[in-house]
N, C-alpha and C positions, 0 to 999 in steps of 0.2 A: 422843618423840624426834624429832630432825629425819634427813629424809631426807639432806639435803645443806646443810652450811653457807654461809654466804652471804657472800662478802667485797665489800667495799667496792671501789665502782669508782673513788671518787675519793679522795686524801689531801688533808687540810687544813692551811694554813696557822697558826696560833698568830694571824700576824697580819692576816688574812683575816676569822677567823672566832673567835665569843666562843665558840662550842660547834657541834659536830658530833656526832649519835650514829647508829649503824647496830643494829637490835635485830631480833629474830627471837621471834615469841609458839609457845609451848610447849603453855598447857594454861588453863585457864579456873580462876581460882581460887588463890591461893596455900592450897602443902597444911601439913597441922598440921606444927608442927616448924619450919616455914622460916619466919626473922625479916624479918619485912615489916609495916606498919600493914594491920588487918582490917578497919577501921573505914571508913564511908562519911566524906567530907570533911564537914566539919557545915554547909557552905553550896552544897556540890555541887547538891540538887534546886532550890535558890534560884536559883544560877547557871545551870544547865541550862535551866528554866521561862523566865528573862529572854530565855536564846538562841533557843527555838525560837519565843517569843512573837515577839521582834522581826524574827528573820529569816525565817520562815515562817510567820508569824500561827497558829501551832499550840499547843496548850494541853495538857501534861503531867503538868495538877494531879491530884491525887486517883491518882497511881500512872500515871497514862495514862488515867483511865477515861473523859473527856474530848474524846478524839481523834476523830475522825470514823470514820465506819467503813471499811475496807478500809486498816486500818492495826494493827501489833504494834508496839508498844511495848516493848524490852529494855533492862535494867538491868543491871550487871555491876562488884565489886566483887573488886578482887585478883588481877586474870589474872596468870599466871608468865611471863615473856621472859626472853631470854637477852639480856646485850648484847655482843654481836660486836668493837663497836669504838668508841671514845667517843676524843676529844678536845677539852677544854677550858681556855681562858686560865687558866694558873696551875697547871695541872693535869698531873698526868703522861699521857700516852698508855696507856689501857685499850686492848690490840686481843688480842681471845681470852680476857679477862681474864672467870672466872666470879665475881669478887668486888663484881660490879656488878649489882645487880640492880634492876627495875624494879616499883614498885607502880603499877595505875593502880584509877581508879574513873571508869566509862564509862557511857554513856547510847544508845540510838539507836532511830529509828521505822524501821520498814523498811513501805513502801509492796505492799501485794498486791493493789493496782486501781489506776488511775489515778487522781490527786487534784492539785483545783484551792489550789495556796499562795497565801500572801499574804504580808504583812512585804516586810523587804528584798528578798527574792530575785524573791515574786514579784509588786507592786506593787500597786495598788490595784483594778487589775482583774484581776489575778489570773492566774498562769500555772500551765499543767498540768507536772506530774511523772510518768514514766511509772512502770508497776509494776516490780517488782524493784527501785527506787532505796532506798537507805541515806541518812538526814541523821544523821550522829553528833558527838554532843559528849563531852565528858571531860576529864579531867587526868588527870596520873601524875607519879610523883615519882622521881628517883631516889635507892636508896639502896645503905649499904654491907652486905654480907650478914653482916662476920663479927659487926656489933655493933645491925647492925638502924638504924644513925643515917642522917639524911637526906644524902645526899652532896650534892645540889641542889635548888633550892628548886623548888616546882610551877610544872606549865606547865598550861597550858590548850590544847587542841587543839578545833579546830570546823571543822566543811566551810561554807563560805558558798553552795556549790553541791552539789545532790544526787548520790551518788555513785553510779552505776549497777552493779550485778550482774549479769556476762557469763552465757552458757546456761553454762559452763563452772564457774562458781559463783568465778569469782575477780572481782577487786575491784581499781579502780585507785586508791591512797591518793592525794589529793590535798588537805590540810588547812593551814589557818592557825595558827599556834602563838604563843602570847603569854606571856614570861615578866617578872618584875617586874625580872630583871637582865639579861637577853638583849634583850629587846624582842620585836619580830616576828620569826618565822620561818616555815618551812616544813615539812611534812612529805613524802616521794614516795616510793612504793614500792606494791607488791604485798602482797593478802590473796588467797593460794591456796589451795585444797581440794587434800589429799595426802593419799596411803596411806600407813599403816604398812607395811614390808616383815615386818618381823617376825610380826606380827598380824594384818594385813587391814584394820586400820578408820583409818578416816577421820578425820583432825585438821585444823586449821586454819594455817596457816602465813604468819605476816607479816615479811616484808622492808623496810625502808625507810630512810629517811634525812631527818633530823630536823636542820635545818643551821637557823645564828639567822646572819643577818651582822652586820659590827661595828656598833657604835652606842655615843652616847655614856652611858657608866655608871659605874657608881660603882666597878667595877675596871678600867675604861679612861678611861684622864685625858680631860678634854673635847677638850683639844688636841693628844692623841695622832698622830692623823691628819696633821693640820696641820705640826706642827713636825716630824715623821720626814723623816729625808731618805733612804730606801733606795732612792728612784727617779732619782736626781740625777745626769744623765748627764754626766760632765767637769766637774762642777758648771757645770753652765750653769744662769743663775738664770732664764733663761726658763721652760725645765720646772720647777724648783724652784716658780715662783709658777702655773705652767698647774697644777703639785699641788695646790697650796694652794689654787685655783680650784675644782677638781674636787673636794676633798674637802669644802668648803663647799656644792658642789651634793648632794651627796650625804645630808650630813649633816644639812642642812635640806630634801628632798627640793623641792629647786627644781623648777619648771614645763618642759618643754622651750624653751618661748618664752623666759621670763623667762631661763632660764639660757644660754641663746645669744647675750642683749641685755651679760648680763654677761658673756661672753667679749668679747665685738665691744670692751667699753669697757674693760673691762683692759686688753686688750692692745691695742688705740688708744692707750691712755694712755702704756703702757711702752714703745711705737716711737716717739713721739713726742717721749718725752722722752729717747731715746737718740740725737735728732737732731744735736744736737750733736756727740757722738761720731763718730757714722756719717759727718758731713763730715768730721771732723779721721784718720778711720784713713788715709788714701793720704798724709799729711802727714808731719811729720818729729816730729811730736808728737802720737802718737793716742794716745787715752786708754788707760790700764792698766785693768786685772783689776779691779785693786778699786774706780777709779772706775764700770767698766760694772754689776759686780755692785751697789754701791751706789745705781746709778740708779735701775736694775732693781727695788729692791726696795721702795727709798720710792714710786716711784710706783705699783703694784701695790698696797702695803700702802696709800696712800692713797684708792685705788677702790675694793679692798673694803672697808676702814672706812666708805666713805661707800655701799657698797650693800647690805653684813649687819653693821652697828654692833652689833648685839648680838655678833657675834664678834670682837672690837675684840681684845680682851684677846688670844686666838689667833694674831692677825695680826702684832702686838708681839710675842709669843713667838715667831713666826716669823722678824721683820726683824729681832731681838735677836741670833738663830741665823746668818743671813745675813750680818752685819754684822761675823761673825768668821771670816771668810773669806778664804782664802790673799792676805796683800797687805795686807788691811784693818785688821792689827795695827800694821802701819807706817804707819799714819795714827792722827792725833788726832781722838779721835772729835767733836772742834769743826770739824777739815775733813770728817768724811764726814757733819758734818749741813750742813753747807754744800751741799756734794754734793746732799743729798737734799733740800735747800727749793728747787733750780733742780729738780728731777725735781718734786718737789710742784706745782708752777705750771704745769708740764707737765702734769698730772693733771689739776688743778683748772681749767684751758682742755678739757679734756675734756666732763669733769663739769658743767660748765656748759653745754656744746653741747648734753647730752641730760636739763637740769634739766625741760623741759616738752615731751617728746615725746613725749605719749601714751598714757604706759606706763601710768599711774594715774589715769588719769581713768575716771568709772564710766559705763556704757554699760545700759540698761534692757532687756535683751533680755529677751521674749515670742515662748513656745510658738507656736506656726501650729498648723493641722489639715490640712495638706494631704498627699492620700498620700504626696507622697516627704518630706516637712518631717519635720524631725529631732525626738526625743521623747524626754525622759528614761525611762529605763533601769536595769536590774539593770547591776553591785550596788552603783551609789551614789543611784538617785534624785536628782538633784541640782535643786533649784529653779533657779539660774541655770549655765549650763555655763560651762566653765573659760573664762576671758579674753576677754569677747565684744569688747572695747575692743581687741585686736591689732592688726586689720585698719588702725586710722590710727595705727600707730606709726610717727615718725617713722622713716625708713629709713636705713643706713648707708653704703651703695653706689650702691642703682638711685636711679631719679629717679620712675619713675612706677609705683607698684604696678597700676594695674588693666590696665597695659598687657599683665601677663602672667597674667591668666587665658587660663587652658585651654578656657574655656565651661563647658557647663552641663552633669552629668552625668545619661548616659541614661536616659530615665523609663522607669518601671513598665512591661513587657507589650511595648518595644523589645526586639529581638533582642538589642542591647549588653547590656542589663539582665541578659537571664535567663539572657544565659551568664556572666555574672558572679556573678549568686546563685547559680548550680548548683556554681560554684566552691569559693563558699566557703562555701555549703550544704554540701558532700562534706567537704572538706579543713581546714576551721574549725572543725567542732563539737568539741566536748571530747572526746568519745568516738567521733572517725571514724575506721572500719575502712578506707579507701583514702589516709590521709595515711601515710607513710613514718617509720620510728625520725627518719629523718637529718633529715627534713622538720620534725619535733614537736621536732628541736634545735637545728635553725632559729629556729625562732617564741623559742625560750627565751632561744636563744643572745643575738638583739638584741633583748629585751625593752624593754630598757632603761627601768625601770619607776622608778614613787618611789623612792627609795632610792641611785640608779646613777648614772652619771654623765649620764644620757640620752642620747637620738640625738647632738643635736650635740653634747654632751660624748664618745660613744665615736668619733668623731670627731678630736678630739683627742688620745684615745688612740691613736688608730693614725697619727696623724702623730710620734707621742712615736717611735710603734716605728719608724717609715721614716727618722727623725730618727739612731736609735742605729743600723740596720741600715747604712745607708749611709756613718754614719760623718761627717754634718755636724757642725762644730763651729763656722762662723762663727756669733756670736751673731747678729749682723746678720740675717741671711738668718733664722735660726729666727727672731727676732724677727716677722719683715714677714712668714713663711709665717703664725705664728699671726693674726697682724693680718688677714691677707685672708680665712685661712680664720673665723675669729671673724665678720668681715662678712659675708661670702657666708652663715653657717650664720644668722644674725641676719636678714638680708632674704630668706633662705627662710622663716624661719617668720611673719613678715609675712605675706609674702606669702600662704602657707598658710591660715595663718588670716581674710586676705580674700577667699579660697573658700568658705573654713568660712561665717563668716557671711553671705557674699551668697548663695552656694548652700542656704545652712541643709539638706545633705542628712541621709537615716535611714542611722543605723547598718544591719551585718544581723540585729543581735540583734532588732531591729523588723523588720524586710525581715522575715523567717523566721513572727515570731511573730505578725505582723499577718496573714501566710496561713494560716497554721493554728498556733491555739490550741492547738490538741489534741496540738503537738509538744511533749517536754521536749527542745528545743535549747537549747544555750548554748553560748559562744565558749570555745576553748583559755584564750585569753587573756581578761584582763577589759577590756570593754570601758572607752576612755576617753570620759570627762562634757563631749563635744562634739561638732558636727557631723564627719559622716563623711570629705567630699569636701572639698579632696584630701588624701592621707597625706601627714601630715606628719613621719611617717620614711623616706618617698620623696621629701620635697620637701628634707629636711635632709643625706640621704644623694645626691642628685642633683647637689645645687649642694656639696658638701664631696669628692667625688671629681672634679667637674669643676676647681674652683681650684687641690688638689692636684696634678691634670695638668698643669695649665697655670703653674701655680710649677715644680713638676720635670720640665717636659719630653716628658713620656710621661705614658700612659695604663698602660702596662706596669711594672708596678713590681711588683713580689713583697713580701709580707709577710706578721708573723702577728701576729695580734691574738687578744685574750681579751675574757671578757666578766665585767662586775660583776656580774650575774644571773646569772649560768650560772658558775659556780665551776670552776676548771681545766678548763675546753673551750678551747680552743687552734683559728682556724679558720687557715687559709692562703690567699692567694690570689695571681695575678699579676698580675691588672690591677684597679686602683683602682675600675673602674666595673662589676666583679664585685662585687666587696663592694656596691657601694651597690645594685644590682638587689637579689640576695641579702636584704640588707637590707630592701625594698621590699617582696617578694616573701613575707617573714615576715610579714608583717600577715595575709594571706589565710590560711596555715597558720593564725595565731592565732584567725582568726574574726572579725577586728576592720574589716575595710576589704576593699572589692570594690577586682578587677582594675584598674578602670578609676581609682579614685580612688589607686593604686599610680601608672599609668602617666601620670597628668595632675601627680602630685605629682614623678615624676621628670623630666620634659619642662621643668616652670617651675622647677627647683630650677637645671638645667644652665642655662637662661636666663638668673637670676640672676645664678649665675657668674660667665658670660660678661661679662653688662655691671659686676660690681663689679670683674672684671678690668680691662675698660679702664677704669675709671672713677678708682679706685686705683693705675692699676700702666700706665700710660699708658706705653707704646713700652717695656714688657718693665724700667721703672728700679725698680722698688719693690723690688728685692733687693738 
């Protein structure tokens, strides 16, 4: 029986999210009588063997018999849960609903010595795991109790990092989930040790929360995303296509770099071809609604055509949608293509500016051995790190990127140094007892990981909110804010990235691990497949609240912003350059980046700024 039920902390969206489920485990075993499959999955040991071979070089052939020693091996076929609260696309809302039950068929090694892994997690020389760690795999299926049918198809759950076992005997779930119609998700929650009141003994008790986000599948239309207009403030088609923007980032998990090059030239594109306009409104014949929205939209839809062509078709459904637009009915659609071939040539003078600036050209970069030289890493191993060719992208704003490095970050055995590891030594490891709830929802809150809009895309989310909170409606003005801020986020991460590689510094998951092997550390967060120094969500969030300032005036501005990763968290803030510290400051919680490459990435972000300010916006007229 459970002690106390467990209610969800958060409610889900329909349009948020494909599935959400919150479940509670009861008892080991489904008992005779209760309709549920008994059977093991008949490729379950296959699949399991694959997982533990490639991601911990572990071998669980022959039953386990295999394994090294100072290891137990359990198997488990039919646990009973209860599920508390399910909602899914298409689906009615299960919350308290016992007609929901869940089969699983589970696997896991639980460590009772210290042992050296291998595989992904722990590379080719091999990282220690301490004892008490759990590596568990499994699926589980849900189904319907009163007829025994599958309600949804299997998921697959795996830890890609070793799960620790407190003295306490409880367990912090943190698992990867892969479904054939969800895609990725997550799982997080608690495995506690609890008494019976009734009885005295001892049960098992899991809480958790099993969320997939959107993605495109076969019961969400490809172009779903794209063509919804629920965000469309006064229908200004600026945010209308900054959507359409961000949901292409998202859906193709763009790069931070890369997806900040495509803001900077969308909306370059779409100011520029609203020039026209922008002279004639103080006239006696400024352009109407439907010509601004019609500018607006061809040339957007002509940038990103020409930067994610394979979503061509989306983007047409999108300007198809725009194109019927208060005003634009009383046009012949022979005048609003008209319209839209002077916006095109506007584009296409764009697009041509940045046909050879570096983005794609390949760059040969080689490992170093040097203590502080940076070194691939759990959990991608990567032969070449993300994007070594950045650093000579052409730029949007500054004029000279090496003018703003920060120097060189402090070596090994410096004072700078090791109070920066002890930092995020303490407060970054997955399992630290001195980082704070608020602290570890931090790190979450700006993950801003594959999938989201990234840094400098949540970036433009929170100019979207400062946009409707204040109550701007000239298009104008949003236009040229997203424009500068698009640039300034675009020549931060240049710039960033000319640290990255001229610094070539170590992650700390190297820092940590090159001191002692013998630790099972690893980051909150996963680390990313590049050099460390500087953050470049300190360098994206430095120069993205400094331009914001400096377009409205103040530093002081109040707003609330949410996050793609972190599902209904809600933070608030009052001044612009809170959020961007905040922001900065979340790497260290995460594990992923020392103090120092925080504070060097926020220092050249606001430099940036500065000079794409006057560079752009010469005597305050770019509005």
């Amino acid at each position: 029986m459970m002690v106390s039920s467990y209610s969800p902390t958060t409610e889900t969206d329909p349009q948020e999210f494909d599935a959400q489920f919150h479940l509670s485990y009861l008892a080991d075993g489904i008992q005779a009588g209760d309709i549920a499959p008994i059977t093991r999955y008949p490729d379950a040991y296959e699949k399991a063997t694959s997982f533990y071979r490639n991601q911990y070089g572990l071998d669980i052939s022959d039953n386990g018999s295999r394994l090294p020693p100072g290891t137990q091996f359990f198997t488990s076929v039919g646990d009973k849960y209860v599920v508390e609260y399910a909602k899914v696309r298409g689906y009615p809302t299960l919350a308290g609903s016992q007609d929901l039950g869940v089969y699983d068929d589970a696997f896991a090694i639980m460590l009772t010595q210290p042992l050296v892994v291998h595989g992904a997690y722990g590379g080719k020389n091999g990282t220690w795991v301490d004892s008490g760690s759990v590596l568990p795999f499994g699926f589980y299926t849900y189904f319907w109790k009163v007829n025994g049918t599958t309600a949804f198809p299997r998921i697959t759950w795996s830890s890609p990092m070793p799960m620790r076992i407190s003295a306490d005997g409880s367990l912090v779930v943190d698992c990867e989930l892969t479904s054939n119609i969800w895609g990725k998700g997550m799982a997080r929650g608690l495995n506690l040790i609890r008494i019976n009141p009734a009885t005295g003994q001892y049960y098992v008790s899991v809480v958790s929360s099993h969320t997939f986000p959107v993605s495109q599948t076969d019961i969400s239309p490809k172009c779903a995303a794209i063509t919804t207009e629920k965000d469309i403030f006064n229908e200004d088609f600026i945010i209308k296509w900054n959507n359409v923007l961000l949901a292409t980032v998202r859906d193709f998990k763009v790069a931070p770099p890369v997806a900040s090059r495509a803001m900077a030239i969308v909306h370059s594109a779409v100011d520029d071809a609203l020039g026209f306009c922008r002279r004639l409104r103080y006239t006696g014949r400024p352009c109407d609604y439907a010509t601004i929205a019609t500018t607006v939209s061809y040339a957007a839809h002509r940038v990103l055509g020409q930067l994610f062509p394979n979503n061509i078709d989306c983007y047409t459904a999108a300007l198809k949608s725009a194109l019927k637009c208060n005003g634009c009915q009383e046009y012949e659609s022979s005048e609003l293509t008209r319209i839209g071939k002077v916006a095109i040539l506007a584009a296409d003078r764009v697009l041509r500016s940045r046909d050879n600036d570096g983005s794609s050209d390949f760059v040969d970069y080689q490992f170093r051995d040097g203590p502080m030289d940076y070194q691939s890493h759990a959990p991608n191993y990567v032969r070449i790190p993300l994007l070594p060719q950045w650093s000579a992208v052409e730029p949007f704003g500054i004029q000279d990127v090496e003018s703003f490095r920060q120097g060189p970050p402090p070596q090994i055995g410096t004072p700078a140094f090791e109070t920066a590891y002890d930092e995020v030594f303490l407060y970054g490891r997955n399992d630290s007892s001195v980082r704070t709830f608020d602290q570890r929802r931090i790190s979450w809150f700006w993950d801003d990981g594959a999938g989201t809009a990234t840094p400098p895309g949540h970036w433009n989310v929170i100019l979207q909110s400062i946009i409707r909170s204040q109550g701007i409606t000239d298009t104008f003005k949003i236009s040229a804010m997203f424009k500068l801020l698009g640039c300034s986020v675009a020549d931060a991460g240049i710039v960033s990235w000319d640290h990255k590689y001229f610094y070539n510094a170590l992650r700390p998951v190297t820092a940590v691990n090159n001191r002692n092997r013998n630790l099972n550390w690893f980051p909150l967060l996963a680390t990313p497949p590049f050099p460390e120094y500087t953050s470049g969500h300190s360098t994206f969030s430095g120069a993205a609240a400094r331009i914001l300032s400096l377009l409205l005036g103040s530093d002081d501005i109040t707003f609330d912003v949410t996050s793609d990763g972190y599902k209904y968290h809600t933070r608030t803030f009052n001044r612009l350059s809170d959020a961007a510290k905040e922001a900065g400051k979340s790497r260290i919680y995460g594990g992923i980046h020392f103090e120092y490459a925080n504070q060097a990435g926020w220092n050249s972000g606001v430099a940036v700024a500065n000079a794409v300010y006057n560079q752009l916006c010469r005597n305050g007229n770019c509005l």
